[in-house]
PyMOL CGO cylinders between C-alpha atoms (Angstrom):
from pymol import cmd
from pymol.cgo import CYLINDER

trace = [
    CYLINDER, -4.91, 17.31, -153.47, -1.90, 15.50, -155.00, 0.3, 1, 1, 1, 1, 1, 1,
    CYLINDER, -1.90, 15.50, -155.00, 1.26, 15.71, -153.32, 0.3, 1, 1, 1, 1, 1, 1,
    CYLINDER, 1.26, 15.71, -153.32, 4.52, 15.14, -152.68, 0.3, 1, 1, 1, 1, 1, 1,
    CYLINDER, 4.52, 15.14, -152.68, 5.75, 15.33, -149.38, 0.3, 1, 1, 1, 1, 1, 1,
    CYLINDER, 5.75, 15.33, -149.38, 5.34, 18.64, -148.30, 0.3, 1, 1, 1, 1, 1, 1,
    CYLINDER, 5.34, 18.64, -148.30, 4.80, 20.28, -152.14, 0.3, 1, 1, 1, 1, 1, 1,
    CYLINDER, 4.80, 20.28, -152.14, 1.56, 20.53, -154.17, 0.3, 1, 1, 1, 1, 1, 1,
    CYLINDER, 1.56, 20.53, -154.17, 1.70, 18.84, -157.10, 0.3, 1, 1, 1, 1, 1, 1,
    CYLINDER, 1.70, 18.84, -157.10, -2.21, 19.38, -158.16, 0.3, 1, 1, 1, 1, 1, 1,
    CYLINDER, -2.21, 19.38, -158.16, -5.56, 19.44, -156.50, 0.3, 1, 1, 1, 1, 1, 1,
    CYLINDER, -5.56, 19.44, -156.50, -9.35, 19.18, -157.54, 0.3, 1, 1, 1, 1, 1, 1,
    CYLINDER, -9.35, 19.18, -157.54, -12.33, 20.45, -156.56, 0.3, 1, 1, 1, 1, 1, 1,
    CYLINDER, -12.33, 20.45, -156.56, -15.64, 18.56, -156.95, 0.3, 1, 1, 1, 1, 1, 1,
    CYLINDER, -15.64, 18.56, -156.95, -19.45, 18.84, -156.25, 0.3, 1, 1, 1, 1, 1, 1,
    CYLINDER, -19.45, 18.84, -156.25, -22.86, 19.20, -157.98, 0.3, 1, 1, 1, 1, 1, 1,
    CYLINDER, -22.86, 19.20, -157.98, -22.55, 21.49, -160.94, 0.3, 1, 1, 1, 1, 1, 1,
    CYLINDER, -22.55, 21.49, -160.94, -25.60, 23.40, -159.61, 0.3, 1, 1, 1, 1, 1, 1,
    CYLINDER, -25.60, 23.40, -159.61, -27.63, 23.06, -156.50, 0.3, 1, 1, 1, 1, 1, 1,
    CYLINDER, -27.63, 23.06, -156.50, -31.50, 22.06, -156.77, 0.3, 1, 1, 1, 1, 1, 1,
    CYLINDER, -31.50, 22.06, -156.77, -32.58, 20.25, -159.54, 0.3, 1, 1, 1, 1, 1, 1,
    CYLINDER, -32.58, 20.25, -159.54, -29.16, 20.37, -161.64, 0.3, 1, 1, 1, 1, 1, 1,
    CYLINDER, -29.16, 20.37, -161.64, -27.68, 18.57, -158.39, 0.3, 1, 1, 1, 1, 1, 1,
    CYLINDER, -27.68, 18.57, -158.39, -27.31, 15.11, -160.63, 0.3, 1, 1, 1, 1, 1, 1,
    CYLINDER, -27.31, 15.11, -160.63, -24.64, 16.46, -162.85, 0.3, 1, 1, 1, 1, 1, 1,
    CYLINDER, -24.64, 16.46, -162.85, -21.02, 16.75, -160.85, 0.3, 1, 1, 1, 1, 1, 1,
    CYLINDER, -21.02, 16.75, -160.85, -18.59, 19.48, -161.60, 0.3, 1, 1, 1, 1, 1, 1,
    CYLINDER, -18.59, 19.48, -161.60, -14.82, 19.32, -161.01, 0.3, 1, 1, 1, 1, 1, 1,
    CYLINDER, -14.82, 19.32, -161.01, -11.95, 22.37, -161.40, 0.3, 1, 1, 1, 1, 1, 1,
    CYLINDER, -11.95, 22.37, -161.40, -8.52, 20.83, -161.31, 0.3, 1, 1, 1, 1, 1, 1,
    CYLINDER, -8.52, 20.83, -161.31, -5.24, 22.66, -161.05, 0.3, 1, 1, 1, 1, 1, 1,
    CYLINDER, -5.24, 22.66, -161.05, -1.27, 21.08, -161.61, 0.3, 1, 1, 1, 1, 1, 1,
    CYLINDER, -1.27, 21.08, -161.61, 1.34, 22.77, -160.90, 0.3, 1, 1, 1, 1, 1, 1,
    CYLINDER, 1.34, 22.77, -160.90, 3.32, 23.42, -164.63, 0.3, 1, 1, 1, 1, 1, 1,
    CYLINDER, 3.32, 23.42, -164.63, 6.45, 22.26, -163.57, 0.3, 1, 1, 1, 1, 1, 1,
    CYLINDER, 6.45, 22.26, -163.57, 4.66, 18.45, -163.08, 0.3, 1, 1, 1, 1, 1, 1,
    CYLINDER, 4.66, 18.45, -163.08, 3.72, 18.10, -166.47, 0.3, 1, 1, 1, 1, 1, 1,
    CYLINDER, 3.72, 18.10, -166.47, 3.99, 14.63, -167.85, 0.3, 1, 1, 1, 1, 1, 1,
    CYLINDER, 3.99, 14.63, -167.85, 3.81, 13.19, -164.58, 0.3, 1, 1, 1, 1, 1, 1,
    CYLINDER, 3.81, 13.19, -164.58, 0.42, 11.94, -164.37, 0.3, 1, 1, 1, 1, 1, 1,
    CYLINDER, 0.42, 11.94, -164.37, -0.77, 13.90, -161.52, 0.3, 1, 1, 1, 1, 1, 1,
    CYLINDER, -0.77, 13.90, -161.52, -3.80, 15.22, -163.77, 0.3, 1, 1, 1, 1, 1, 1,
    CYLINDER, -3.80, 15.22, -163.77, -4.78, 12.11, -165.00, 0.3, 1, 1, 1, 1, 1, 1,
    CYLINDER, -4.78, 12.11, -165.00, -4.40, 10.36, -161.56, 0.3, 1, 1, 1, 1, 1, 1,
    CYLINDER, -4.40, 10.36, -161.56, -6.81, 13.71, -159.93, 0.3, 1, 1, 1, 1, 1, 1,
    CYLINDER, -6.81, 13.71, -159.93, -9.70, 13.25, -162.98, 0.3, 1, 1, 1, 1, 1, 1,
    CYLINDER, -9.70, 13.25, -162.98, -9.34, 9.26, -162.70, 0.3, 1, 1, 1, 1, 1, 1,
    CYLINDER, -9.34, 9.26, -162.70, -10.24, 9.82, -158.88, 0.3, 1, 1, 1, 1, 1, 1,
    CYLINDER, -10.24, 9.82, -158.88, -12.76, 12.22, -159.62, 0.3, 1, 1, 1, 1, 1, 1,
    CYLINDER, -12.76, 12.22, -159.62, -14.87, 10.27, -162.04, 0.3, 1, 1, 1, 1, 1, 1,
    CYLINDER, -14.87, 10.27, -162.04, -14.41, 7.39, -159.79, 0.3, 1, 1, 1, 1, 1, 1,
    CYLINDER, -14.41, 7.39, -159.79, -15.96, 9.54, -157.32, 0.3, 1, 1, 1, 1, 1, 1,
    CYLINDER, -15.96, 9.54, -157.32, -18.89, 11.06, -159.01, 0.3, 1, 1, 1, 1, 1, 1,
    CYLINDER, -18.89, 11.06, -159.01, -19.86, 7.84, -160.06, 0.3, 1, 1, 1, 1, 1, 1,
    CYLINDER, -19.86, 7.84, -160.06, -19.95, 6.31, -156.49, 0.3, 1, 1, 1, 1, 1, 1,
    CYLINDER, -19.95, 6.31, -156.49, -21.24, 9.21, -154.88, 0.3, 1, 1, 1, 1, 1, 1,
    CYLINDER, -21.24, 9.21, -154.88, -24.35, 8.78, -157.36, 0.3, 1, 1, 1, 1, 1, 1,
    CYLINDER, -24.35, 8.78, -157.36, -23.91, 11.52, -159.82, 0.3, 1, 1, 1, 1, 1, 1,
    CYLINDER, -23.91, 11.52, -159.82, -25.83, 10.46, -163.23, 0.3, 1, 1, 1, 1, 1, 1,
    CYLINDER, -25.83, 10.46, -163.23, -23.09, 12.65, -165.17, 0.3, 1, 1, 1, 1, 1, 1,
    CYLINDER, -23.09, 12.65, -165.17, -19.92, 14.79, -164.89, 0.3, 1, 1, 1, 1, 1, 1,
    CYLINDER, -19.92, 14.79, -164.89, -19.82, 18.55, -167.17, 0.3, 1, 1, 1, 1, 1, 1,
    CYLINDER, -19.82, 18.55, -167.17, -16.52, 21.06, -167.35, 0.3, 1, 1, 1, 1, 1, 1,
    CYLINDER, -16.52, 21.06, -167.35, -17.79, 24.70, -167.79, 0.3, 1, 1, 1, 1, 1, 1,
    CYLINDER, -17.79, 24.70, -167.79, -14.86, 26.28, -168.66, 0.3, 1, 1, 1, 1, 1, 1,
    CYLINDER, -14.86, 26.28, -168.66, -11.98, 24.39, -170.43, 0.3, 1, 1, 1, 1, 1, 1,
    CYLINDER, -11.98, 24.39, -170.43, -9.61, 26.77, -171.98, 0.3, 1, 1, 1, 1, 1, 1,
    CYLINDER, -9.61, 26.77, -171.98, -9.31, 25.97, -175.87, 0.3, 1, 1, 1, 1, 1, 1,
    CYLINDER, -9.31, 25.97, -175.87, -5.55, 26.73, -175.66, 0.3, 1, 1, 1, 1, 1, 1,
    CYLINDER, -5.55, 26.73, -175.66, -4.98, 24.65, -172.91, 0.3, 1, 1, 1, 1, 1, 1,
    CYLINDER, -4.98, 24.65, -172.91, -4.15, 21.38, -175.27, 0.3, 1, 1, 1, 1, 1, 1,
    CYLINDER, -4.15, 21.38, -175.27, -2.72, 19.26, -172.46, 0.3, 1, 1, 1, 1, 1, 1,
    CYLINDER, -2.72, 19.26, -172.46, -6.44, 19.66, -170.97, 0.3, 1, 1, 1, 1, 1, 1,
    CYLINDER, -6.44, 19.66, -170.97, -8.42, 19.14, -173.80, 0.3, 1, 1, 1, 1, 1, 1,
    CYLINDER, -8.42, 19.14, -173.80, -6.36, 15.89, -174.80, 0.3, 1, 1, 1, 1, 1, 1,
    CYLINDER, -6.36, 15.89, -174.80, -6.79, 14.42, -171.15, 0.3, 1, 1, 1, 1, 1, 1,
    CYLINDER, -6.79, 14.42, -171.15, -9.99, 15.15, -170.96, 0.3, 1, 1, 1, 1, 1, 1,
    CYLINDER, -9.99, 15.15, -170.96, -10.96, 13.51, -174.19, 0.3, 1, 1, 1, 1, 1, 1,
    CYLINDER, -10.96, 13.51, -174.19, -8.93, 10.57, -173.02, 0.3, 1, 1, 1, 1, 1, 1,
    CYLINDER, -8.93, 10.57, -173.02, -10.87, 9.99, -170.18, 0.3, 1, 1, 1, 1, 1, 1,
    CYLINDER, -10.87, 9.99, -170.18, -14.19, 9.72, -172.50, 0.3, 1, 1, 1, 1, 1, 1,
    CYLINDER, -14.19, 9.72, -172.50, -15.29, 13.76, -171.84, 0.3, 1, 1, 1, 1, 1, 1,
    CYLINDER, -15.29, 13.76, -171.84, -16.89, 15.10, -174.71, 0.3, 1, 1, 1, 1, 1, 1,
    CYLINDER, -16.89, 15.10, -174.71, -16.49, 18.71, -176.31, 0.3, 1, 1, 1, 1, 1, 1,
    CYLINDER, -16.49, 18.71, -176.31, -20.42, 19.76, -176.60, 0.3, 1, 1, 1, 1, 1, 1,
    CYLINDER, -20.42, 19.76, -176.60, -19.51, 23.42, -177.24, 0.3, 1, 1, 1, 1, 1, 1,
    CYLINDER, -19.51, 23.42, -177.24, -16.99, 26.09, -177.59, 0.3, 1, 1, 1, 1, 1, 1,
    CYLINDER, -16.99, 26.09, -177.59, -17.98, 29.59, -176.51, 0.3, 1, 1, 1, 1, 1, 1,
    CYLINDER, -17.98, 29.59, -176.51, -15.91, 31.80, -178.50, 0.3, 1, 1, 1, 1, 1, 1,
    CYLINDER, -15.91, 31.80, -178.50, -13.64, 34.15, -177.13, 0.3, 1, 1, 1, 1, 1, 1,
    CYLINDER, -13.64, 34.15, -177.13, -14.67, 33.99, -173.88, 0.3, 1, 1, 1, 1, 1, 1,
    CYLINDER, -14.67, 33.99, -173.88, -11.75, 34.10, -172.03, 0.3, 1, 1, 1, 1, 1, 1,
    CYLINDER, -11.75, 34.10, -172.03, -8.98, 36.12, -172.15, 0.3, 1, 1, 1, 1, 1, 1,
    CYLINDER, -8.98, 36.12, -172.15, -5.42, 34.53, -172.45, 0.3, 1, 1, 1, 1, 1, 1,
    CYLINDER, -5.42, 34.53, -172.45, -2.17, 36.23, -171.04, 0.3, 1, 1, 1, 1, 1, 1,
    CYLINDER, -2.17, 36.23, -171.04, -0.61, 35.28, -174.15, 0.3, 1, 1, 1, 1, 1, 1,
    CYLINDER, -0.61, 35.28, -174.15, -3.24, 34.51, -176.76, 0.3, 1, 1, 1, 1, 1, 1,
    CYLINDER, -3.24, 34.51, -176.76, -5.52, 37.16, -176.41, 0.3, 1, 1, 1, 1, 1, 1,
    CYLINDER, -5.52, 37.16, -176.41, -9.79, 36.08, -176.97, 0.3, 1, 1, 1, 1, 1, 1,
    CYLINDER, -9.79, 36.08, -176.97, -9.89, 32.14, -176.91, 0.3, 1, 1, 1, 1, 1, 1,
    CYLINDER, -9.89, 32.14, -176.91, -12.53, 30.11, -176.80, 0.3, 1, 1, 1, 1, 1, 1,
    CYLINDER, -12.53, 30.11, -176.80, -13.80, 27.86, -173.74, 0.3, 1, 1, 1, 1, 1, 1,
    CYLINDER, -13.80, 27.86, -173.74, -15.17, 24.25, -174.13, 0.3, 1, 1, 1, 1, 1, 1,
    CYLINDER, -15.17, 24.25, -174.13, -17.88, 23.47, -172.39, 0.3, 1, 1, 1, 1, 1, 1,
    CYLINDER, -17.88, 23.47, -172.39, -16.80, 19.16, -171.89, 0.3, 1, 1, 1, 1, 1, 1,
    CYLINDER, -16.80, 19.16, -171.89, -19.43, 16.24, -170.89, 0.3, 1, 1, 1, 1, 1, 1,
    CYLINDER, -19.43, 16.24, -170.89, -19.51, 12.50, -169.52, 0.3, 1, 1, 1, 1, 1, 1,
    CYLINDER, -19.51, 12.50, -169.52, -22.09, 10.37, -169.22, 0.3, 1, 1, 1, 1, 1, 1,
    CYLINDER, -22.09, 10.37, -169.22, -21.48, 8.10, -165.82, 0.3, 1, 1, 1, 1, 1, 1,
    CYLINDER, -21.48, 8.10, -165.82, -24.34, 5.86, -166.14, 0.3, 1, 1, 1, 1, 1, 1,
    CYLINDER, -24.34, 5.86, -166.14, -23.14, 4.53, -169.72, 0.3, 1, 1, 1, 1, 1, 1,
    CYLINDER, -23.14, 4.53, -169.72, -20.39, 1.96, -169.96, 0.3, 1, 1, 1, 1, 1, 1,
    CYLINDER, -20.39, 1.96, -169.96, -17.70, 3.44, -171.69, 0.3, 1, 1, 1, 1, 1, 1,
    CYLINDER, -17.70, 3.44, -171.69, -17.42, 1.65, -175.58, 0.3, 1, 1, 1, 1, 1, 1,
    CYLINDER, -17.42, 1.65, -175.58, -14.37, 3.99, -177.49, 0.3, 1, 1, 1, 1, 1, 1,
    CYLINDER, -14.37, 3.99, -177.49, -12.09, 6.50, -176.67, 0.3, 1, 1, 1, 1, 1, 1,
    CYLINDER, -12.09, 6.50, -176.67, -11.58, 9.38, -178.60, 0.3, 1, 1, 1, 1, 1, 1,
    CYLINDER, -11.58, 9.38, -178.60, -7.87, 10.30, -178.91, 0.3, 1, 1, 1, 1, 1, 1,
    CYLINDER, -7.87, 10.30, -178.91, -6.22, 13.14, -180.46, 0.3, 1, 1, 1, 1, 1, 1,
    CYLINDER, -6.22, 13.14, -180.46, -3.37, 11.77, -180.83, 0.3, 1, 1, 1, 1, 1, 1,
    CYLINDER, -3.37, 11.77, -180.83, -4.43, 8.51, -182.59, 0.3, 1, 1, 1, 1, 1, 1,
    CYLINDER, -4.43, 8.51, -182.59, -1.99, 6.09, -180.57, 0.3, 1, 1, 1, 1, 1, 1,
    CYLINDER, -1.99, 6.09, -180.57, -1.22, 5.92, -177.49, 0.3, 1, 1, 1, 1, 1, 1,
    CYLINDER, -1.22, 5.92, -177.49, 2.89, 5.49, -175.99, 0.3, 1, 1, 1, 1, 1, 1,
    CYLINDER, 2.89, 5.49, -175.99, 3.23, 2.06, -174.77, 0.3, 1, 1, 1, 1, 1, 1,
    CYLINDER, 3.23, 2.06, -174.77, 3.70, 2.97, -171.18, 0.3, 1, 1, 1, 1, 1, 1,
    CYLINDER, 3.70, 2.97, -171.18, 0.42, 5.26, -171.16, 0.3, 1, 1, 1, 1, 1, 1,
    CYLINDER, 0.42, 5.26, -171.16, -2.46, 3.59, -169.64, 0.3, 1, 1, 1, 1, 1, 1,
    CYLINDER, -2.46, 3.59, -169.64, -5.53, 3.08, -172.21, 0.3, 1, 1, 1, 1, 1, 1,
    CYLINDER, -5.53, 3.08, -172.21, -8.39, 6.17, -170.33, 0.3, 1, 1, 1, 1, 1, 1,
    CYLINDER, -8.39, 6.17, -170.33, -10.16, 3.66, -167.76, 0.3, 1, 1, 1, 1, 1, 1,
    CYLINDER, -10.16, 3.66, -167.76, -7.35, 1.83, -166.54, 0.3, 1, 1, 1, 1, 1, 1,
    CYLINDER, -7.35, 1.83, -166.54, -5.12, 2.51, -163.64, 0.3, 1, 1, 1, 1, 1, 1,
    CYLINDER, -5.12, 2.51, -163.64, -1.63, 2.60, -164.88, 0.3, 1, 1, 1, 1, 1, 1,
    CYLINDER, -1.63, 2.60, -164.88, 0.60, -0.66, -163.72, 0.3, 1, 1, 1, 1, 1, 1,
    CYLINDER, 0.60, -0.66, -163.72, 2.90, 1.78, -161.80, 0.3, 1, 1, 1, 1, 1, 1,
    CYLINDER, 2.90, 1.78, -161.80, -0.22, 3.30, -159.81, 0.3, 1, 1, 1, 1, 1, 1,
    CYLINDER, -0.22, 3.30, -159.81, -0.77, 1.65, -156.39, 0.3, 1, 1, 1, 1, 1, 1,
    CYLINDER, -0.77, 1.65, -156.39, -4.32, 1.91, -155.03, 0.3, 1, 1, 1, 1, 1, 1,
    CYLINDER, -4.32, 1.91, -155.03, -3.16, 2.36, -150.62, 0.3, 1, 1, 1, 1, 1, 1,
    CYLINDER, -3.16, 2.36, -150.62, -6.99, 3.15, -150.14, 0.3, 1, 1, 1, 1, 1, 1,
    CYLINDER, -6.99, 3.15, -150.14, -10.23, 2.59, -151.81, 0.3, 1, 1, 1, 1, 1, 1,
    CYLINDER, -10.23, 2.59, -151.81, -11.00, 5.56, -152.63, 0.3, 1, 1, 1, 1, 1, 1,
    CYLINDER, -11.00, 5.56, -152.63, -8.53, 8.78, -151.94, 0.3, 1, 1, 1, 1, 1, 1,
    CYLINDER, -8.53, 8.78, -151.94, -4.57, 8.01, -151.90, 0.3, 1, 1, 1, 1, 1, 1,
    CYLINDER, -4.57, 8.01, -151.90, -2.58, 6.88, -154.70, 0.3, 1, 1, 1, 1, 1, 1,
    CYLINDER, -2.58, 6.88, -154.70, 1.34, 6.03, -154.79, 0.3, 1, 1, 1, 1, 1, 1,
    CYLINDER, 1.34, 6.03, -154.79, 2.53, 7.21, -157.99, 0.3, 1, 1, 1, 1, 1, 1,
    CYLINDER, 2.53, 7.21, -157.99, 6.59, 6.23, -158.69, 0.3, 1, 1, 1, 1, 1, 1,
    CYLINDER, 6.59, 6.23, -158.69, 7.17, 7.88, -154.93, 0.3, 1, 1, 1, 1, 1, 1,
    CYLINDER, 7.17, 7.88, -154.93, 4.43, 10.28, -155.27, 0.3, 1, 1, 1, 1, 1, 1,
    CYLINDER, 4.43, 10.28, -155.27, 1.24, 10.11, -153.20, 0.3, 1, 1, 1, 1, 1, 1,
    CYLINDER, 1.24, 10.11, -153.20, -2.69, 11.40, -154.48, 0.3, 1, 1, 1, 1, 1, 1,
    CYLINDER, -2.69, 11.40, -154.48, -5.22, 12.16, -152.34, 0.3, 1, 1, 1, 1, 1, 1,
    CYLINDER, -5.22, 12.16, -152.34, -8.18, 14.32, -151.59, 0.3, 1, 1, 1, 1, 1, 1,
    CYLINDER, -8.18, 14.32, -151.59, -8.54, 16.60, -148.95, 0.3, 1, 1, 1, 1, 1, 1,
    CYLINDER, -8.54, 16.60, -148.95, -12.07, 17.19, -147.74, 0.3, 1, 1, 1, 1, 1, 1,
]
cmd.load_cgo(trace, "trace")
């Protein structure tokens, strides 16, 4: 959860993406509240939850469901190395776009990370290149809490 003293800002959920033998790929769901946009809350949340996967052994990290329409997603996402394999067409249903399409998105966490694909082509100068921890991010534990310009991350188990 990412939060700000006594409001949500985000949260993520993570785990294998299927029990058994599919227990080596990690799954994650993420929510951010709309009105902290442009904040970095969901870039600080998937940060911590690659970090996670990673040391918690997972060989590889997969998104089922990643809304097409949901740019600011898809653009993170890709920042952060995660891969469109697929787009299943129309399979969800959008309040205000009708049929879209959902990506199914996919990192592998046993390959050090050469290139980042952007779709933006550069990046602000205050943005953090995907991989590094921005210079206004304060790690206050090793794994779990961030302090973000007043704002604390961390997970709840």
């Amino acid at each position: 959860m990412a939060g700000e003293g006594d409001t949500i800002l985000g949260s993520a959920k993570m785990g294998p993406n299927r029990a058994g033998r599919g227990s080596h790929v990690a799954t994650a769901s993420f929510m951010v509240d709309p009105t902290q946009a442009g904040r970095g809350v969901g870039r600080a949340l998937g940060e911590h939850v690659l970090a996670w996967a990673r040391s918690a052994g997972y060989r590889s990290m997969q998104f089922n469901a990643v809304v097409e329409t949901n740019t600011g997603a898809v653009h993170l996402w890709r920042s952060l190395g995660i891969q469109i394999l697929t787009t299943i067409p129309e399979a969800f249903d959008h309040h205000e776009h009708g049929l879209v399409g959902l990506h199914i998105m996919f990192r592998n966490l046993l390959k050090a990370k050469t290139q980042t694909t952007r779709c933006s082509g550069r990046r602000p100068a205050d943005e953090p290149a995907a991989g590094e921890i921005p210079r206004w991010v304060q790690r206050t534990s090793p794994t779990t809490v961030f302090k973000c310009r007043e704002v604390t991350f961390g997970l709840l188990r």
